[in-house]
N, C-alpha and C positions, 0 to 999 in steps of 0.2 A: 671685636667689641671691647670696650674698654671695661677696664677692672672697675666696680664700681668701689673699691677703696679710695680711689684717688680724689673722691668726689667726700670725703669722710670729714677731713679737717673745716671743711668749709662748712657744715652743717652740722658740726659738734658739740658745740655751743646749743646749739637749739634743738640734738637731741637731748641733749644733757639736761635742759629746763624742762624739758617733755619728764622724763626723767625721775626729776631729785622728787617728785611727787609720790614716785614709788616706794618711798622706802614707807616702814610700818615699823611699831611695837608691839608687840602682841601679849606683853605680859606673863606672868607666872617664868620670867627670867630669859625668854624665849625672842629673840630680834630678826625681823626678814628685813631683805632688800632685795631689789632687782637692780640688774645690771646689762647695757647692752653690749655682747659679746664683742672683740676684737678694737676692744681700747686701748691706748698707749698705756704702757706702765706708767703708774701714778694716779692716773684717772679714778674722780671722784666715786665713792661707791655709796657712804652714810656715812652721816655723824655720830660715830659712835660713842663720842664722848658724852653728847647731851642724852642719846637715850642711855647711856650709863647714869645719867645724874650727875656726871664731872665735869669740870669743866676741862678744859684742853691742856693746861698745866697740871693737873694733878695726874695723868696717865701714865706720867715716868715715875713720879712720887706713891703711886700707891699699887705702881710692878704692872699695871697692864699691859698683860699680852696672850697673842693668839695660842691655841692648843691644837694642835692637828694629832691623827693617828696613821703619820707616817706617811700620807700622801704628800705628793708635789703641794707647796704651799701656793695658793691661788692670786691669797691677798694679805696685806700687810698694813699694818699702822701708823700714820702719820701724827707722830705724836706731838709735832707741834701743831697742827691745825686741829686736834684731836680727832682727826677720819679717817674710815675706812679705804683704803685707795688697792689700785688692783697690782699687784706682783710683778704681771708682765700681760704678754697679750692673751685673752683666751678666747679660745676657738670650740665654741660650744659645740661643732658637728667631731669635733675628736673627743670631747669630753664624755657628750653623752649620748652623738649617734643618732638615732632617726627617734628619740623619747619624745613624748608630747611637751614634756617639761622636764626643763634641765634646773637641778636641784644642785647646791655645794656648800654642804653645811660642816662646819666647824665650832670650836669654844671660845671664848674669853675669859680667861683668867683677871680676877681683881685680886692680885696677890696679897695687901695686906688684909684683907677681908676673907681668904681663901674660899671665895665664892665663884664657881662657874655660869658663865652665862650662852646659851645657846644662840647662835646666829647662824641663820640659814641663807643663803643668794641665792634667787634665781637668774639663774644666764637667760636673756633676751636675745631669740635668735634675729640679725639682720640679713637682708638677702646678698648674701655675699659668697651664693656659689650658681655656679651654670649647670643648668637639666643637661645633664651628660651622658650619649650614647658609649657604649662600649667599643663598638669600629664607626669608621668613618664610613664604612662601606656593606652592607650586609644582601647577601641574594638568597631570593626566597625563589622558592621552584613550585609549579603548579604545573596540572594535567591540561590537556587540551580542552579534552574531556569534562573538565569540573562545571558543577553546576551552578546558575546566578545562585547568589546568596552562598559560595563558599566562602567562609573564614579560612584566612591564612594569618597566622601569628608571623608578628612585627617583632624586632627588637624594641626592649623600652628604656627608656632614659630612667636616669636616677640622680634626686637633688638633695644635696646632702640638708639641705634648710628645710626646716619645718612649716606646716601653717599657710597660711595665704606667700610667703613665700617657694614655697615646693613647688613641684611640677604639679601643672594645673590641666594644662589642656594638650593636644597636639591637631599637626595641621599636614594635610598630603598633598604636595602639587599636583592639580590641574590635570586628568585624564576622564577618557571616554570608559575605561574598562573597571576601573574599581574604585569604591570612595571608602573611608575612615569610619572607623567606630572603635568608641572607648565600654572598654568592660572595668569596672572597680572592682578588686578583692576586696578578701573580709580583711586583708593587711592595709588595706585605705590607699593603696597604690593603684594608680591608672593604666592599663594593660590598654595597647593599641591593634588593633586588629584590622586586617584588611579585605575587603568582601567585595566579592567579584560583581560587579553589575551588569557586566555585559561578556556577551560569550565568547571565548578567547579563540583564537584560531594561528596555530604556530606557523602553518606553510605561509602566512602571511606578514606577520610580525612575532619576533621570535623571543626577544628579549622587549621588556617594555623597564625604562629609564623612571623611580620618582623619589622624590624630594620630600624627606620623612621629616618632620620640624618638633621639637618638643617646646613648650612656652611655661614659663613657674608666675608664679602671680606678684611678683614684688614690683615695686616703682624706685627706677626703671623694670620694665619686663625684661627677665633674662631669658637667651633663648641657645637653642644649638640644634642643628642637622646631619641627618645621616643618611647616604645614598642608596636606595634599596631599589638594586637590579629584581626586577620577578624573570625568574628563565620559564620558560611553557617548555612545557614534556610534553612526549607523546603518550599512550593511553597507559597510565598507571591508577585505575579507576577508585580504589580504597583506599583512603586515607589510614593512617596509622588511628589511633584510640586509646587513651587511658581507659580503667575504668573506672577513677575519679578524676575530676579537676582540679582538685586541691586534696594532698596528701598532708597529714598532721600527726608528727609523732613526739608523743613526751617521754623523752630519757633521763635516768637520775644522772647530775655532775660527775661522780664516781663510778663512770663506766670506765671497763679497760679499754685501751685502743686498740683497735681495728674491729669490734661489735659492730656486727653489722644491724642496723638501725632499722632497714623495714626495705622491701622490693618493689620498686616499682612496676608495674603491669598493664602492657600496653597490647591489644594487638590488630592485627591486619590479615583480614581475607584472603587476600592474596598470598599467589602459590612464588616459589624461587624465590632470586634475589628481590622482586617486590612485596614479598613479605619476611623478610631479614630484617627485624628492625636493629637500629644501633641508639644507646643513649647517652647522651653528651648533656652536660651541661650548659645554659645559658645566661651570659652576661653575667659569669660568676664573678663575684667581687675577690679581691687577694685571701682575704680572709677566707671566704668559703673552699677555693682552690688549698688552702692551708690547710683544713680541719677534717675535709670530709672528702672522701673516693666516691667515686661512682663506675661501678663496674658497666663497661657499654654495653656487655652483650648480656649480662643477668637484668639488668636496673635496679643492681643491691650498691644503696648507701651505707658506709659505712665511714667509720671516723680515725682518721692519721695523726689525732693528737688529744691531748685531754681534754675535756670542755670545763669551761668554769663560769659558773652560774653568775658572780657576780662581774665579772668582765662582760659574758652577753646571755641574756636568758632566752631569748629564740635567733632563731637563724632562719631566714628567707633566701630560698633558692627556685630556681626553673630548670625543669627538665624537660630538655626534647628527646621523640623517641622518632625517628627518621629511615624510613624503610630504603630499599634497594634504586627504587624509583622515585627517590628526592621525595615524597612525599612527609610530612613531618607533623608530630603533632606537642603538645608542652601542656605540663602538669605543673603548679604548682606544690613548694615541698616546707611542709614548714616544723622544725625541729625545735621545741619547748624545753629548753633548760628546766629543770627544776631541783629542789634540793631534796634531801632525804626524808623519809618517812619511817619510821623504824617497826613498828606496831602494825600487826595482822589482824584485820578485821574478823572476829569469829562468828560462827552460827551454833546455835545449842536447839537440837530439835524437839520439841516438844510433846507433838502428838501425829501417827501417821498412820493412814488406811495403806495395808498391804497390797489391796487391789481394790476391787472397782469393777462394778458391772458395765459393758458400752452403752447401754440402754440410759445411764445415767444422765439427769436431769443439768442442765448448763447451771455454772455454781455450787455444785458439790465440790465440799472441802474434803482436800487428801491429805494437807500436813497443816500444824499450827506449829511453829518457831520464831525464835526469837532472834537478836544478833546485838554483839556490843564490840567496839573496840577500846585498847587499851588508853590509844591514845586522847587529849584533848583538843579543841578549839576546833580551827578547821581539818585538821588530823582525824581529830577525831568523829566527825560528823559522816554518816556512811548510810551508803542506800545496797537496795540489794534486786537481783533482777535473774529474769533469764532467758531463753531463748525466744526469739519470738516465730519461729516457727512450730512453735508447738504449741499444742489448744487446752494452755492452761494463763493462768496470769496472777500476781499477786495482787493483795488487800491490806492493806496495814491495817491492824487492828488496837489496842491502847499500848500507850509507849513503844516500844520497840518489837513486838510482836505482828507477827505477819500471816496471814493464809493464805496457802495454795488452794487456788478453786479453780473448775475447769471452765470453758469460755463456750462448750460445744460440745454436741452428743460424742461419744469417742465411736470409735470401726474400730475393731479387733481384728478382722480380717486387713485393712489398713495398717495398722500398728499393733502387734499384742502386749509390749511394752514397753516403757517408757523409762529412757535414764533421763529425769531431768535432772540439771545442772543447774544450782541457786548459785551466785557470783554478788559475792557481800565487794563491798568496793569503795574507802573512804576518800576522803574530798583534800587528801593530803597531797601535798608537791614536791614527787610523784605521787598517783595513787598507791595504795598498795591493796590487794585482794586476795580473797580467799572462793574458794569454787569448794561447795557440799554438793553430793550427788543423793537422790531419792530416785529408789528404785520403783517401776508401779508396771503391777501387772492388770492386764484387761480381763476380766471374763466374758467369757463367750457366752452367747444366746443365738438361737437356732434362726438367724435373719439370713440364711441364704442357700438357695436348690440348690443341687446337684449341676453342675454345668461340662455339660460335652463340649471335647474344644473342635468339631465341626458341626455343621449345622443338619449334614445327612452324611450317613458311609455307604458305598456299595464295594462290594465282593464277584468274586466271584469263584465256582465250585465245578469241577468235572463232572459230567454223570457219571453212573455207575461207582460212584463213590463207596468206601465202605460205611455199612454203619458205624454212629457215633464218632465217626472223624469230628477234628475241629475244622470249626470254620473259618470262625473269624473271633475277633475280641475290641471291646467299645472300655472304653473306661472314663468315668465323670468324674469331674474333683467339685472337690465341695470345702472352700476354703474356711468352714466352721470347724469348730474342733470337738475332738472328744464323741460321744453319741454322734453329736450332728454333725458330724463326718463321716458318720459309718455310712456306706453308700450299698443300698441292694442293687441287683436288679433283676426286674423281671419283661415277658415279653406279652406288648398288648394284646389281649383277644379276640381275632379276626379270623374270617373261612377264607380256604381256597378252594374253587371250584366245589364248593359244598362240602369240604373237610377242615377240620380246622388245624390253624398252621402251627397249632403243638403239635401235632402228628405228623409235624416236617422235621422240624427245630425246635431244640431246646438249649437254656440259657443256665449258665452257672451263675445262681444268683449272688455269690460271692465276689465270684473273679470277673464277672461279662463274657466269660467265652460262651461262644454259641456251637451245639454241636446239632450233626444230621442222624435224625434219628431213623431216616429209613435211605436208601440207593435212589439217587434221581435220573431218570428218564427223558432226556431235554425234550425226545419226541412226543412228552406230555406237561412238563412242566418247563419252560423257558427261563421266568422270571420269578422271585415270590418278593413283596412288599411287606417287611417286617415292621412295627415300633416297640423301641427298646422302652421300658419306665428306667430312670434310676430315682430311687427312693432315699431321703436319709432318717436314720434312726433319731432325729430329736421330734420335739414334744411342741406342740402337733406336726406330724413330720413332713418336708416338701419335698415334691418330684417334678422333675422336665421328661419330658420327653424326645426321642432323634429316630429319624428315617434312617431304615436302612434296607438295601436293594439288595438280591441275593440272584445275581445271574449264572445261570446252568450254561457250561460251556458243552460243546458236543465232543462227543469224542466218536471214532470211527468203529461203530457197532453194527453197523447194519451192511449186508452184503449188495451188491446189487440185484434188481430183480428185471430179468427178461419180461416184456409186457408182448413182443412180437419176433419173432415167430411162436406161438404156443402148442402146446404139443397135443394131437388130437386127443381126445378124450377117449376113442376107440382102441387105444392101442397103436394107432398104422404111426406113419412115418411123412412129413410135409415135406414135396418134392417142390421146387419151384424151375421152372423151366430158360431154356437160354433158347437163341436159337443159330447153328451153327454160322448162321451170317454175320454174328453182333461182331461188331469193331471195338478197338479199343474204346474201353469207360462206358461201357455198355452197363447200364444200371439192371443187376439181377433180382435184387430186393434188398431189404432194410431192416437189420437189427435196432429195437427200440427195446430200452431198460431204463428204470429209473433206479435212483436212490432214495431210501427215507433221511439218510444224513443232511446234512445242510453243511455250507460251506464250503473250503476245501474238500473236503469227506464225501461230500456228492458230485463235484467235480468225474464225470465218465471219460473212458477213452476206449478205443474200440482195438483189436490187433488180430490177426488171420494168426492163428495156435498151429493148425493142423490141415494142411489138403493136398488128397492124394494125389494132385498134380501142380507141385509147387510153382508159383510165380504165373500161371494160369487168370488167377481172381486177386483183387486187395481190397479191403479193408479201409474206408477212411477213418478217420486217428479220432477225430471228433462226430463225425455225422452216422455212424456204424451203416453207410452204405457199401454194397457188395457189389461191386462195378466187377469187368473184367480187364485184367492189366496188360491182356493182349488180345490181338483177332483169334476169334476160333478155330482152327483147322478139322479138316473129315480125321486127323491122326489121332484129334483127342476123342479120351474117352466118353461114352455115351454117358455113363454116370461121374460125379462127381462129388465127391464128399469134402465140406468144409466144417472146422472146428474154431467157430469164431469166441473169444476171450473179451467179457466186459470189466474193466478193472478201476476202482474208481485211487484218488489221491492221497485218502488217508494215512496215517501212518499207526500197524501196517496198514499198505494196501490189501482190501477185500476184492474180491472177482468172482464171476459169472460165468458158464459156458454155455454155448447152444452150437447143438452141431445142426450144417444145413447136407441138404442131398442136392443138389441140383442137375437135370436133367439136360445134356446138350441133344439135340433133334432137329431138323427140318421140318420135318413128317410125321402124320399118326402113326403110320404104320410102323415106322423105329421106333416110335413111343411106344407101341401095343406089343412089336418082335420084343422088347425089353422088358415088358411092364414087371413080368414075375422074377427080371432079376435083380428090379431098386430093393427089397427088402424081402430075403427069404419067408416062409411062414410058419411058424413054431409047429403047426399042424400038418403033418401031411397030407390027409384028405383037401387039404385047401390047396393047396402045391399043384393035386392031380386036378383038380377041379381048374382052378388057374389054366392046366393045358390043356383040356377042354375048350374053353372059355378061345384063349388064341388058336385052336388049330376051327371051329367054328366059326372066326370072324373070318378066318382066312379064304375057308371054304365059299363060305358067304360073298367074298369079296369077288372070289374067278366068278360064281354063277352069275353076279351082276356085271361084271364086264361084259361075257360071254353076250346075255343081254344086251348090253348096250348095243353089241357090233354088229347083232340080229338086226337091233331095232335101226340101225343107219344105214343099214342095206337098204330096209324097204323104205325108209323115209329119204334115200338121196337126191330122190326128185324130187322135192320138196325145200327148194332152196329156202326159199322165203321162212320158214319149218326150222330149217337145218342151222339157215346164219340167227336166230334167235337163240337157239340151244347153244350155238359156238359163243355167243357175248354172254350168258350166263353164266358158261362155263372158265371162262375166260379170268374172272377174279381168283380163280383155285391155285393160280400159279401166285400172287401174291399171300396169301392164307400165312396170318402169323403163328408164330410158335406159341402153345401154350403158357400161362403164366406160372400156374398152378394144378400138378396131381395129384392125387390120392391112391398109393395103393391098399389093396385087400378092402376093396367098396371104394368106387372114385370118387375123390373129394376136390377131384379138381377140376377146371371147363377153360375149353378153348374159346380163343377169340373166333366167334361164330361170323360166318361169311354165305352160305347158302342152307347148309342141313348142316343137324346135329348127330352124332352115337351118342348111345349113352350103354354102359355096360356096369353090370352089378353080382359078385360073385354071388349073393344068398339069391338072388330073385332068378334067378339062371335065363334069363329073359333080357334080352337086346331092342332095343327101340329105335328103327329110322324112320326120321321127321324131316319136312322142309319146311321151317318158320322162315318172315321175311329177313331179309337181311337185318344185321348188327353191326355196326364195329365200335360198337361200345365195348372195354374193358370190365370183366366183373370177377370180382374175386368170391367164390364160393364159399362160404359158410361150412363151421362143421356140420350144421344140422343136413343141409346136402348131401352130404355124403351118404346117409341112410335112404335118398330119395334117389329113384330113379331118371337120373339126367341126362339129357340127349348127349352123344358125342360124335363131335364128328368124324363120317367116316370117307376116306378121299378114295377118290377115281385113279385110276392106272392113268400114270402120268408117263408121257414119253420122254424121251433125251429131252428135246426140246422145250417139254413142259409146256405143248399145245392140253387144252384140256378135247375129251373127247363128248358128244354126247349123251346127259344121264337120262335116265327115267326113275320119276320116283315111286318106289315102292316100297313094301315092309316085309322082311323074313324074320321067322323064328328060328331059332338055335337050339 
């Protein structure tokens, strides 16, 4: 693009008439002009002779000349035309930089009059620079992942012209995925931003290619381009974050160098190197690179050389903070030159409430103060403030007096008190400030219970516990103070099972511990349902209340108890019977016991202790049945004694004994040859009575065979007779073993198959009966035993166990 200088001679004339309209007098000694920047030396600026009043010959005659204080001289006087004309070329963007107006004032001297006259020029900027990107080439990196409506920051151009010449607009070539937008700072510059509008997808298109354009507004329009590669990343889903947009810091001229000026603060959700951020500056101009560091990995600005207010009174920069995953975000940073303030704004306090009830009414005054500084003008001009998270706020009250009032009921439990901080603060460049502190305490008032930090407790306690053990312990805080903090407590008044549960538990009204005022019984009490009050000592005082559960654990107190076999009530001895035929696991009977325990603790188990013929019988572990753990043989003995052990799990284990007697037999008559020797008899009249008793049945037994053989003599002709008696008799060879005897008065009875005995040592009296058949199973009662019960009595059986046959009849004994 061509310079538009070149175009300048040819239309210099007819700026220049544009122009000479500019100049002005302004009076009281004081002369403007404007002038358009980047004229030939010599170039007309005013007639300074005529607004002198002189004509163009008298300016060497009466010593007129310029006065400067030391700067480059700009402009000079042509003292034969008597005009102002310009020095050499100037270039308004080196003079005065990016100012709204370029001002360049100077004196005249009228030396024989020794009158000073002020003349001021302003520089008229023309467009005579290009919106200029920093690279020719800039890539910006985005997620795949990002959503329509991301913003990604552009590089921005910078025109050193002012005004409708400056950079005005920009322009983005031509794509389907993202379109332009301009944001303006409060520094009146055009920030380019680039927003995604359609969703990007990298396995597809990796890199997208566009054509960034900056345009300034002068005629001709100048322009310039910068090629912004976007790379698409794969998922780095959080973007970095300031947590402002624009950063503004005012430092005095006379700072030392290297103060570090203020940190920037960016961050990123993201874990590892995606949340690493790094900060770099952007599109810093020389001078910025010159003046100021920027730490990458802190975001602390700080200064590499003096500042000096009148060379630049703020500084404009951009900072990006760019994490691990290219993701990047930019802050503007803007640094206030200003000059010194030398005067400390003071406070003198006036009047001030030590404290404050929280109850108190919004707009209660705590302090009245005042504040003045030393300095004047805008030095001296000062406000004063403080925090705004606290629920107070100031009042101005006449001239420089102020009240603290509060904005809001106070909470004591919330805050008890308060350091406010007042910050008097003048309107000087820099400011300069002072910080008073007012200390303020809250009083308390009884606005709040007792509070449990659960909403119910349970426990739990052994029985058999000692008296007055501790239980347990509840504790309520009650965030008032003082009295209404004192916390009691007591326990509510409830019955258990018709007693009341003070005569269980009681509570230290001081501390919450709860103690047991008698031994618990879980086989009576389980559970007890307590409510604790806690109470506080203010006026009128408040209580909550909390559940609390008191479970009785068991402990192993109870032994087991045998419910079967049980032991006559006569004294004798429970015989239960086998019969020498039983095979292995031949069921003899069954030990039954319970526990009152619960749990573990009632848990049984059964174990064979003692028997006189070991490995004969066992025991199951859990069922307490008395099987036999081998076939019977004629070699064991006709009695058998076992000593079965019920033992339950507790710890310790409690236990039980029951001894059994058990009778091995085929036949009554081993059952009766034995009977007097299952259990001797502490009486010997009983002893000799007993052999009575068997040599009786015995006798009794030949007379009835005898019989019988009589009676088959004469009935053998008698077939039809004889084979009926032979099939009655006939069941005798099967005839089971008893289940259950009784000695000293039989408490036991056979499984009945034709006729019964029945014998009883007090009634000295034998009774044979033929009821109809049974083969029902009965187990006889103790009450039996006192009663005369048939037994049965068998027939002489042969080898072969033919029966023979009976006639029924009754002998006495």
């Amino acid at each position: 693009m061509a310079n538009p200088l070149r175009c300048w001679n040819c239309r210099q004339l007819l700026l220049l008439f544009l122009f000479l309209g500019t100049q002005w007098r302004a009076g009281a000694g004081q002369i403007r002009y404007s002038v358009l920047e980047e004229l030939d030396k010599g170039s007309f600026v005013g007639n300074i002779a005529k607004d002198l009043g002189l004509e163009p010959r008298e300016l060497a005659e009466r010593g007129v000349r310029i006065v400067s204080r030391g700067r480059t001289q700009l402009f000079a006087l042509n003292l034969g035309s008597g005009s102002l004309v310009t020095a050499g070329r100037i270039d308004r963007e080196e003079l005065c930089a990016q100012s709204a107006r370029c001002l360049v004032s100077f004196n005249i001297l009228v030396e024989n009059k020794m009158k000073i006259y002020g003349v001021e020029v302003e520089i008229i900027d023309i467009n005579d620079n290009f919106p200029r990107f920093k690279d020719e080439e800039v890539k910006v990196k985005v997620s795949e992942n990002a959503a329509t409506g991301t913003r990604l920051v552009l590089p921005f151009a910078r025109d050193a012209d002012v005004g409708v010449n400056s950079l005005q607009s920009y322009q983005l070539s031509s794509n389907i995925h993202f379109f332009l937008d301009e944001k303006s700072g409060t520094d009146g510059h055009k920030y380019p931003e680039l927003v995604l509008e359609q969703p990007l997808d990298r396995e597809k298109v990796a890199v997208h290619d566009l054509l960034l354009t900056a345009l300034d507004g002068g005629d001709p329009v100048l322009s310039s381009t910068t090629h912004v590669r976007v790379m698409v990343l794969d998922a780095n889903d959080n973007v970095p974050q300031f947590t402002q947009s624009e950063y503004r810091v005012s430092v005095p001229e006379n700072i030392p160098v290297g103060t570090r000026l203020l940190t920037l603060t960016a961050t990123d959700p993201d874990e590892g190197i995606n949340g690493k951020l790094t900060y770099t500056f952007r599109n810093e101009e020389d001078k910025i690179s010159e003046t100021f560091q920027l730490d990458s990995n802190l975001g602390e600005i700080s200064t590499v050389q003096s500042l000096d207010y009148e060379e630049s009174r703020f500084y404009l920069m951009e900072v990006v903070a760019q994490d691990g995953g290219a993701l990047l975000a930019s802050a503007k940073v803007v640094v206030i030159v200003q000059d010194v303030n030398d005067n400390v704004p003071e406070m003198i306090l006036t009047s001030l409430a030590s404290s404050i009830s929280e109850d108190c009414l919004p707009g209660t005054v705590i302090a009245l103060f005042s504040i003045h500084d030393g300095d004047s003008g805008e030095n001296g001009e000062i406000a004063c403030s403080i925090p705004r998270n606290l629920p107070f706020k100031l009042e101005k009250s006449v001239d420089n007096y102020y009240h603290l009032l509060t904005t809001r009921t106070l909470d004591r439990e919330e805050m008890s008190d308060y350091n406010i901080t007042i910050t008097v603060t003048d309107h000087g460049n820099p400011p300069l400030s002072t910080e008073n502190h007012i200390s303020l305490k809250v009083a308390d008032i009884n606005d709040n219970p007792p509070i449990f930090p659960h909403a119910s407790y349970s426990t739990y306690i052994p029985e058999n516990n000692p008296r007055g053990i501790s239980i347990f312990s509840v504790t309520a805080h009650d965030p008032d103070s003082g009295n209404n903090a004192q916390v009691t407590y007591s326990l509510a008044k409830d019955t258990f099972q018709g007693t009341p549960l003070s005569s269980y538990v009681s509570i230290n009204s001081d501390t919450g511990i709860l103690y047991a005022l008698g031994s618990f019984d879980y086989e009576q009490v389980r559970d007890l349902q307590l409510w604790v009050t806690a109470s506080d000592s203010g006026d009128p005082p408040l209580s909550s209340n909390v559940s609390l559960i008191l479970f009785v654990l068991d402990q192993n107190d109870n032994a087991p108890e045998i419910l079967y076999p049980t032991l006559p009530t006569d004294g004798s001895t429970g015989v239960e019977l086998a019969p020498r035929s039983a095979e292995l696991g031949y069921l003899v009977t069954k030990v039954v016991a319970v526990d009152r325990d619960s749990g573990q603790n009632a848990w049984l188990s059964y174990r064979l202790l003692k028997a006189s013929e070991p490995g004969l019988f066992a025991v199951g572990l859990h069922t307490g049945e008395v099987r036999t753990a081998r076939a019977l043989m004629d070699r064991d003995a006709l009695k058998q004694s076992l000593v079965v052990v019920v033992q339950d799990h507790g710890q310790p284990p409690l236990s039980a004994t029951v001894t059994l007697t058990v009778a091995v037999a085929d036949n009554i008559p081993d059952v009766l040859a034995d009977l007097g020797s299952f259990e001797p008899s502490a009486n010997p009249d009983d002893s000799i009575l007993t052999l009575y008793l068997v040599v009786a049945v015995a006798a009794v037994s030949c007379v009835f065979l005898a019989f019988v053989i009589v009676l088959l003599g004469v009935r053998v002709r008698r077939w039809y007779t004889s084979r009926l008696l032979q099939a009655s008799g006939g069941g005798l060879a099967s005839l089971p073993a008893s289940h259950f005897v009784g000695v000293d008065g039989v408490q036991a009875f056979l499984q009945t198959y034709s006729h019964e005995v029945s014998l009883t040592a007090d009634s000295r009296k034998s009774h044979l009966i033929f009821p109809q058949p049974n083969y029902a199973d009965t187990l006889i009662s103790q009450e039996s035993c006192e009663k005369s019960e048939p037994l049965l009595i068998p027939e002489k059986i042969n080898a072969n166990k033919e029966p023979e046959v009976v006639q029924q009849g009754t002998s006495a004994l």
